[in-house]
C-alpha positions in Angstrom: -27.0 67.9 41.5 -24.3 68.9 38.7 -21.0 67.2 38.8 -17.7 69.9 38.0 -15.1 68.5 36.1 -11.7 68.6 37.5 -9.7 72.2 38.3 -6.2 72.8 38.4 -6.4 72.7 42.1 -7.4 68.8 41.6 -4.0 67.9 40.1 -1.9 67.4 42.8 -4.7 64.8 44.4 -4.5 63.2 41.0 -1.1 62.7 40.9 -1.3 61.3 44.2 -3.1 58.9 43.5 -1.9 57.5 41.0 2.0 57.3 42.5 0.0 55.6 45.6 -1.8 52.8 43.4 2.1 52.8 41.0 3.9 51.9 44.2 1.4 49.8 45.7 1.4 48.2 42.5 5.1 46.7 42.2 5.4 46.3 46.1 2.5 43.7 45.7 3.9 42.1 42.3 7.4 42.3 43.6 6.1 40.0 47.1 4.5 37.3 44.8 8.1 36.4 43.4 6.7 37.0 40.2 10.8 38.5 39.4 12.3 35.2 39.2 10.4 32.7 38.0 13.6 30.2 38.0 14.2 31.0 41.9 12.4 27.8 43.2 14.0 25.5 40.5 17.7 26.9 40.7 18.0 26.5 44.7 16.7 23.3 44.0 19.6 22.9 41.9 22.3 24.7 44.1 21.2 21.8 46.5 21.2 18.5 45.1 24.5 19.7 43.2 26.9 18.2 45.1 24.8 15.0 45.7 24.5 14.4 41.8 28.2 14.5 41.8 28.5 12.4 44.2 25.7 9.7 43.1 27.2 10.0 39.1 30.8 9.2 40.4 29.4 5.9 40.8 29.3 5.2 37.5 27.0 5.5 34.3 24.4 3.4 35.4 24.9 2.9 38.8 25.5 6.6 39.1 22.0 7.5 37.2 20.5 5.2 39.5 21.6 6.7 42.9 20.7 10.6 41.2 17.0 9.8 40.7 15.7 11.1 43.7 17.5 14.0 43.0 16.2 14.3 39.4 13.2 13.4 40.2 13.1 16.4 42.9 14.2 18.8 39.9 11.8 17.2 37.9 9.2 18.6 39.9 10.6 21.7 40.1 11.7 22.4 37.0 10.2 25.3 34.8 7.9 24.9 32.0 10.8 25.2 29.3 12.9 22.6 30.6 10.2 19.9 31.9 10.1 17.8 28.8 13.6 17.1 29.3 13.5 16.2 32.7 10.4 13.4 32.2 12.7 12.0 29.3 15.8 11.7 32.0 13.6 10.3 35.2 11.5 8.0 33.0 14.4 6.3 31.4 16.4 5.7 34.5 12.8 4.4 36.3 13.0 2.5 33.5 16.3 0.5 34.5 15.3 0.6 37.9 11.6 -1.9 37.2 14.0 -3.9 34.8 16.8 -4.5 37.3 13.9 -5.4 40.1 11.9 -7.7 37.8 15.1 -9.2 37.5 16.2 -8.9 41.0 19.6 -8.1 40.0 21.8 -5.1 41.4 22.8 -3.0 39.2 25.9 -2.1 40.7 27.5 -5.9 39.7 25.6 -6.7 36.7 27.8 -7.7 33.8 26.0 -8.0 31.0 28.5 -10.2 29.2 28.5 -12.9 31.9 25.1 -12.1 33.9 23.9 -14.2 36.9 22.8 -17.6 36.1 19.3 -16.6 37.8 18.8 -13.9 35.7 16.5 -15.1 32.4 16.9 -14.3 29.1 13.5 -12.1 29.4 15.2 -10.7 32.2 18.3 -10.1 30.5 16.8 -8.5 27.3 14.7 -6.2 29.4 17.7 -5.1 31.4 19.0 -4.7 27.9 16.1 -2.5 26.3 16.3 -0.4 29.6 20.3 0.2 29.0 20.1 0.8 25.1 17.4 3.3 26.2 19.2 5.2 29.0 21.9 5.3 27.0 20.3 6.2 24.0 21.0 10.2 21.9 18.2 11.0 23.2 18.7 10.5 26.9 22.1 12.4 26.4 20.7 15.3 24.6 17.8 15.4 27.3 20.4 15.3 30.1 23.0 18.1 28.1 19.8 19.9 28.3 19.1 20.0 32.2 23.0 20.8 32.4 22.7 23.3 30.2 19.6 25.0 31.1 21.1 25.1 34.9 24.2 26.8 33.7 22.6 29.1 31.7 19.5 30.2 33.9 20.7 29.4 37.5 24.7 30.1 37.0 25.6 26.2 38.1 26.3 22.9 36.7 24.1 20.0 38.0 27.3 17.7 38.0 27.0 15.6 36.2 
């Protein structure tokens, strides 16, 4: 049995075809969200806004403090570009947290110039490390970061 090659008349099939599997194509790329890659993280965003505003009115620390469950929920979300920054903000403020419950000390009326008298000096100097830390230029630029990268990618300032 001898195969023809295609005739003129087969064009139109052709071209069929090939619209049919074009079409079906994008329909079945466009469904996986493959668009927006940024769409999970930046409603994530949209909806712990107001809540990180509200947490970091509370102060540096304090404020840091109350946001982490927040962060940490953008942490998990949070593209590929951006999660570096993200581990760098959560870690340091977990940080705080472990050294303010070692020392079982709130850190909403800590003063570290005239700290509880049951608070030890181990205590104190951890609380210390954890502070110099959260404060540190690296914690800023890693939080100016996140701000950044959810103005520039999903249109919104976390609120910080």
């Amino acid at each position: 049995m001898k195969l023809r090659g295609p005739s003129r008349s087969d064009l139109p099939l052709v071209a069929l075809v090939v619209v049919a599997v074009l079409v079906g194509g994008f329909f079945v790329l466009r469904e996986t969200g493959e668009d927006d890659p940024f769409a999970d993280y930046c409603a994530e965003v949209e909806q712990r806004r107001d809540e990180i505003g509200a947490a970091v009115a509370a102060g540096p620390t304090t404020g840091l403090i109350r946001a982490l469950p927040s962060f940490e929920a953008l942490e998990d979300k949070a593209p590929e570009d951006i999660r570096d920054e993200w581990a760098i903000v959560t870690s340091r403020i977990e940080e705080i947290v472990a050294a303010f419950g070692a020392a079982e000390a709130d850190p909403a009326s800590y003063d570290r110039e005239n700290p509880p008298a049951d608070v030890s000096q181990a205590d104190r100097d951890r609380i210390e490390a954890a502070a110099v830390r959260l404060g540190s230029r690296e914690t800023r630029k890693a939080l100016a970061g996140v701000d950044q990268h959810a103005r520039d990618v999903c249109k919104t300032p976390l609120s910080l």
